[in-house]
C-alpha positions as CSV (number, residue, x, y, z in Angstrom):
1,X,0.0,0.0,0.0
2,X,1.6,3.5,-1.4
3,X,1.3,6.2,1.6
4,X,1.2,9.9,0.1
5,X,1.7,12.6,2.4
6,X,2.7,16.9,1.8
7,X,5.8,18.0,2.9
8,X,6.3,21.9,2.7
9,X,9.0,23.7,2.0
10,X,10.0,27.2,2.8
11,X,12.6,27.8,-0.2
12,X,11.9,27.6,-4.0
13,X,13.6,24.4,-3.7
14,X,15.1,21.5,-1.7
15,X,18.1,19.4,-2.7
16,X,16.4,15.3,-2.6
17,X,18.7,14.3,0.2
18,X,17.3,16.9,2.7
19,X,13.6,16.3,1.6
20,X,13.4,12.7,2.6
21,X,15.1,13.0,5.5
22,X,12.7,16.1,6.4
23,X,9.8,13.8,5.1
24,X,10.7,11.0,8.0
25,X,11.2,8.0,5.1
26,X,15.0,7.6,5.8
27,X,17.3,8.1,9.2
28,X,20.4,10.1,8.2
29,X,22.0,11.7,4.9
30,X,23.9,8.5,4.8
31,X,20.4,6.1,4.1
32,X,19.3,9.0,1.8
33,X,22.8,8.9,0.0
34,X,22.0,5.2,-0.4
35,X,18.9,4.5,-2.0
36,X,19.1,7.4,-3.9
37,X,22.6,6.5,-5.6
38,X,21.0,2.5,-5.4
39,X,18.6,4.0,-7.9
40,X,15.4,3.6,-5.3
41,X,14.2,7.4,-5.1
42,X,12.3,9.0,-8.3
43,X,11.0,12.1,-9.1
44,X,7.6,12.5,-11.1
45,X,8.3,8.8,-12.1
46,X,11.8,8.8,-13.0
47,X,14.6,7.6,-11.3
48,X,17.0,9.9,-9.9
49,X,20.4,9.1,-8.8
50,X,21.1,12.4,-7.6
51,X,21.6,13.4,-3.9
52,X,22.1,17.4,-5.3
53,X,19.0,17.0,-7.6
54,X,16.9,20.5,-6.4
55,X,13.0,19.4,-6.4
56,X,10.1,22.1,-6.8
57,X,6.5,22.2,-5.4
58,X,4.6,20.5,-7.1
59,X,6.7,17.4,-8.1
60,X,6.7,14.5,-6.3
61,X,8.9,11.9,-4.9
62,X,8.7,8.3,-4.7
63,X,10.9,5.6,-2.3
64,X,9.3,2.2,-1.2
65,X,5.8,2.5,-0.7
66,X,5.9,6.7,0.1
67,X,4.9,8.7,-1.9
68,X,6.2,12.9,-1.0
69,X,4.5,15.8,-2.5
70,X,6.2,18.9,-2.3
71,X,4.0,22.0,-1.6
72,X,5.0,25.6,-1.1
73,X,4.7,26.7,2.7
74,X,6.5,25.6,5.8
């Protein structure tokens, strides 16, 4: 079962690393390093191997069964 939840953000963007770590779906910058370089995170439904990659309201992310839409706020 996919859970979807809103993160907000306070900037025009967050670097992928921070967001799931500020969405609660991994421990530390070192699990977020990890699945995202394992290929496990996308963005809008493609894979991104990117820790750096800078994600917008609007876009979501995927890793196991979360789903994290970005919204403006915070």
């Amino acid at each position: 079962m996919n859970a979807e939840h809103e993160v907000p953000i306070r900037d025009e963007s967050i670097r992928l690393g921070q967001l799931l770590k500020l969405a609660g779906v991994v421990d530390d910058g070192a699990m977020a390093r990890s699945v995202i370089e394992l290929g496990e995170v996308s963005v809008d439904g493609s894979r991104e191997t990117r820790r750096g990659a800078q994600v917008r309201p609007g876009q979501s992310v995927t890793f196991a069964d979360q789903t994290i839409r970005v919204v403006a706020g915070g």
